[in-house]
C-alpha positions as CSV (number, residue, x, y, z in Angstrom):
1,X,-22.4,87.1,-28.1
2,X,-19.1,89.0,-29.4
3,X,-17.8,88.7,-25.7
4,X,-18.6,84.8,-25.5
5,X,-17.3,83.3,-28.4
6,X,-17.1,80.1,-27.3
7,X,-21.2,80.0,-26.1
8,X,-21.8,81.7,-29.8
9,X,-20.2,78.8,-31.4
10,X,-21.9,76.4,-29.3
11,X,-25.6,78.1,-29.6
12,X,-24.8,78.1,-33.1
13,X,-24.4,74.7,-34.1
14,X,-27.4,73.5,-31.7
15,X,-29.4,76.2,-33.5
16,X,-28.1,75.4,-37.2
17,X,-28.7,71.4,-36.3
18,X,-32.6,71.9,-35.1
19,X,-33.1,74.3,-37.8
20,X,-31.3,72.4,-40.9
21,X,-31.0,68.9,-39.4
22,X,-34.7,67.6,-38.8
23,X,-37.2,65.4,-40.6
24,X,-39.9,68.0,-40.8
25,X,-38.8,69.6,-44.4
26,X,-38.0,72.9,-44.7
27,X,-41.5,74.6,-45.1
28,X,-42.6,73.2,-42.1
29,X,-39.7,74.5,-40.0
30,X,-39.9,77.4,-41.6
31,X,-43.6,77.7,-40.6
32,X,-42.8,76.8,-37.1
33,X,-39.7,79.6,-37.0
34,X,-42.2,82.1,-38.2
35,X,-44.7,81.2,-35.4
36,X,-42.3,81.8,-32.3
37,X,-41.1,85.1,-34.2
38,X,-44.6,86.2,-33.9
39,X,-44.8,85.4,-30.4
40,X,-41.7,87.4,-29.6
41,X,-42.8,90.0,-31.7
42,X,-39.2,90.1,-33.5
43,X,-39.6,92.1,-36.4
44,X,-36.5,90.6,-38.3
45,X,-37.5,86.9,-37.6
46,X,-41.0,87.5,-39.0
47,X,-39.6,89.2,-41.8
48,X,-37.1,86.5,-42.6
49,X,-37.6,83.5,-45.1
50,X,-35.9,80.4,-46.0
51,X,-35.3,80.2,-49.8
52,X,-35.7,76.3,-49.7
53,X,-39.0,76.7,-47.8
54,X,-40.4,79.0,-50.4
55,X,-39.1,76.5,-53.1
56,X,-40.9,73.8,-50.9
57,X,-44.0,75.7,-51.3
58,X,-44.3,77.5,-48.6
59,X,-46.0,81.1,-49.6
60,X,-47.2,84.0,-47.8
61,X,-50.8,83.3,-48.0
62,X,-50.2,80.1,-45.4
63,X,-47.7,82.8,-43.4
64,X,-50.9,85.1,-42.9
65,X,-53.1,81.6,-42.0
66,X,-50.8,81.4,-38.7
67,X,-52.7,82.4,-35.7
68,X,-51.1,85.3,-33.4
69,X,-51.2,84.3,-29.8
70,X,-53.6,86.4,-28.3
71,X,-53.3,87.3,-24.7
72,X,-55.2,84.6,-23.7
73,X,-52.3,82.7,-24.1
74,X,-49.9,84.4,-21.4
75,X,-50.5,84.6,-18.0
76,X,-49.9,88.8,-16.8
77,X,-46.1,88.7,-16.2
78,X,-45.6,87.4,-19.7
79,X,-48.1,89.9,-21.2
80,X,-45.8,92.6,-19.3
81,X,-42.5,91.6,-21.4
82,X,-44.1,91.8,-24.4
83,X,-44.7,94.8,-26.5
């Protein structure tokens, strides 16, 4: 987004105000982030972790309990932009 500034500063504080500014706690948006990384298979969002979500209690033991999305859940198009 280096050539769009102004759509950078914009995505950013929607982004920062669903992921910092809600009433589900920080574990559980945590938990939630960590779900749709591993449905787009980015290896640096399923890597990532909030310190306030770990203070919350949120461990790596409940990381492993999330479910991948198999390909049962994606219709064949979807499948093909997927790795």
């Amino acid at each position: 987004m280096g050539h769009a500034e102004r759509f950078h500063l914009e995505f950013s504080r929607l982004y920062a105000g669903v992921r910092f500014e809600n009433h589900l706690g920080n574990k559980l948006t945590e938990l939630v982030r960590i779900t749709v990384a591993n449905t787009t298979r980015c290896p640096v969002c399923m890597a990532g972790r909030l310190p306030a979500a770990v203070d919350e209690g949120m461990t790596e033991q409940l990381v492993c309990m999330l479910d991948p999305p198999g390909p049962a859940h994606f219709n064949h198009a979807l499948r093909a932009t997927t790795p």
